[in-house]
N, C-alpha and C positions, 0 to 999 in steps of 0.2 A: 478484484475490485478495480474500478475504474473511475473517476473524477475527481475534480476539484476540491483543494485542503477545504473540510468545513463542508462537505456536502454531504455527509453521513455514512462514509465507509466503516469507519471502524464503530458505528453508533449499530450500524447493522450487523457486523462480526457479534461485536458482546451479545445482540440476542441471537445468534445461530449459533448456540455453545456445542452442537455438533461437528465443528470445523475446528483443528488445531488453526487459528492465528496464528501467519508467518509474514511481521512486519521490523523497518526498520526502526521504526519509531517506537517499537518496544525494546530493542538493542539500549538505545538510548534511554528509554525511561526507566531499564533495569540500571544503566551507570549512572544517569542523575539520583535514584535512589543511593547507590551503593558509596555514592558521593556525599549525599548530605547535600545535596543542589535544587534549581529545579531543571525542569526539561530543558528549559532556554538555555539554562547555563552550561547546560549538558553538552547541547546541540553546537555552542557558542567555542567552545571547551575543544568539539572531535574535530571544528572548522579548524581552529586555530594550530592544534597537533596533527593536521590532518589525516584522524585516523578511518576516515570512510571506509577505506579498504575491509581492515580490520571489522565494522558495523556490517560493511555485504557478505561477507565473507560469514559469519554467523547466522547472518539472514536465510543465505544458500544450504549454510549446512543443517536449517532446521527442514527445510522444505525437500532436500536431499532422504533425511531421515523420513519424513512420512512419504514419500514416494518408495522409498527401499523397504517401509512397513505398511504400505497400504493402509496409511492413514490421512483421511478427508483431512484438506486444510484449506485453509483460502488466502491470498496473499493479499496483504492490506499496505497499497501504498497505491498514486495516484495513477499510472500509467497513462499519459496524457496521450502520448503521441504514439500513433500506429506503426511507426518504426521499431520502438522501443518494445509495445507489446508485441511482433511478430518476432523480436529479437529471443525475447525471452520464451515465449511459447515454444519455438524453435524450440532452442536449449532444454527445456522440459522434458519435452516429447523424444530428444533424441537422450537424455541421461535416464527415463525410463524403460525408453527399448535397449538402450544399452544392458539395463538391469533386467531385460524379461518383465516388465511392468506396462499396464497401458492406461493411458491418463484419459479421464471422463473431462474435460475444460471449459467450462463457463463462464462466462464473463458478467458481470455483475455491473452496470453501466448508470450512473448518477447522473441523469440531466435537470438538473436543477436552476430556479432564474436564478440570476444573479442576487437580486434581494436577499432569496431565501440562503443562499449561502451566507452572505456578509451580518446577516442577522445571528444564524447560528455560529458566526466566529468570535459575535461580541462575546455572544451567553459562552461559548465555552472558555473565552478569556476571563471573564468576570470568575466564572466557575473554576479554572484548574490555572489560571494565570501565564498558560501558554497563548502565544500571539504569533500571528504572518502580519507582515506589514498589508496593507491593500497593495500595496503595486504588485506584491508576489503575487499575488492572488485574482489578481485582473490579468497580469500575464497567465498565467493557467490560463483565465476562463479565454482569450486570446489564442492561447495555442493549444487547447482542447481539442482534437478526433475525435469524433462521434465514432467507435466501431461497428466493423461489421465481421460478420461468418467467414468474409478468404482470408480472414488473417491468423486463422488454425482456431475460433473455438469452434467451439461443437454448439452450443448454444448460447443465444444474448440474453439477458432479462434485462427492461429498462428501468431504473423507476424514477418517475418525471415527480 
């Protein structure tokens, strides 16, 4: 998955129930559960302990596990910048050749205006009472890559 918080990554994952989802932001929303919190306070919580490591570190080992079981999954966070997704593709592709595995990689690519982002971040505020500030959020749509095919997938899909 690819774009900006609020542009319908994970609104897409929940209807492709054929893909194990492998995101940070369910790391998180399992300990805001497991906490009696909410996401914010979760999120608020792993800054301030900063247990990131720990949240990627789980993240890896789920995505790990469906490549070592040849199980479809799709990674749901926003991968903005082209450095970062050719980083990670890399790593992919070289931890399933390492295993004898070979990875089909599609990129799943959110170009959305900006309106229709910031409108869907009220409704999901209002709805789940998690919130980005706008400046987060306008930095994204600022340092957003639009991708393309040399940076290892095999396929783009856009949806505008």
């Amino acid at each position: 998955m690819i774009g900006v918080s609020g542009s319908g990554k994970t609104t897409w994952v929940n209807s492709h129930k054929q893909y194990i989802a492998c995101s940070t932001d369910s790391v998180i929303e399992q300990l805001a559960e497991l906490m009696g919190i909410s996401y914010t306070e979760a999120f608020d919580y792993i800054q301030k302990k900063k247990k990131f490591d720990y949240i990627t570190t789980k993240f890896f080992e789920k995505i790990h596990d469906c490549i070592l079981n040849d199980k479809d999954f799709v990674i749901d966070r926003t991968h903005l910048k082209r450095h970062i997704r050719i980083s990670l593709i890399n790593e992919l592709r070289s931890f399933a050749k390492e295993h004898g595995k070979n990875l089909e990689l599609v990129g799943v690519s959110f170009e959305l205006p900006k309106s229709t982002i910031f409108e869907r971040l009220k409704k999901r505020e209002k709805h789940s009472g998690k919130s980005i500030p706008k400046q987060v959020i306008q930095e994204q749509i600022d340092s957003f890559d639009i991708p393309t095919l040399d940076e290892g997938f095999d396929v783009i899909e856009r949806i505008n």
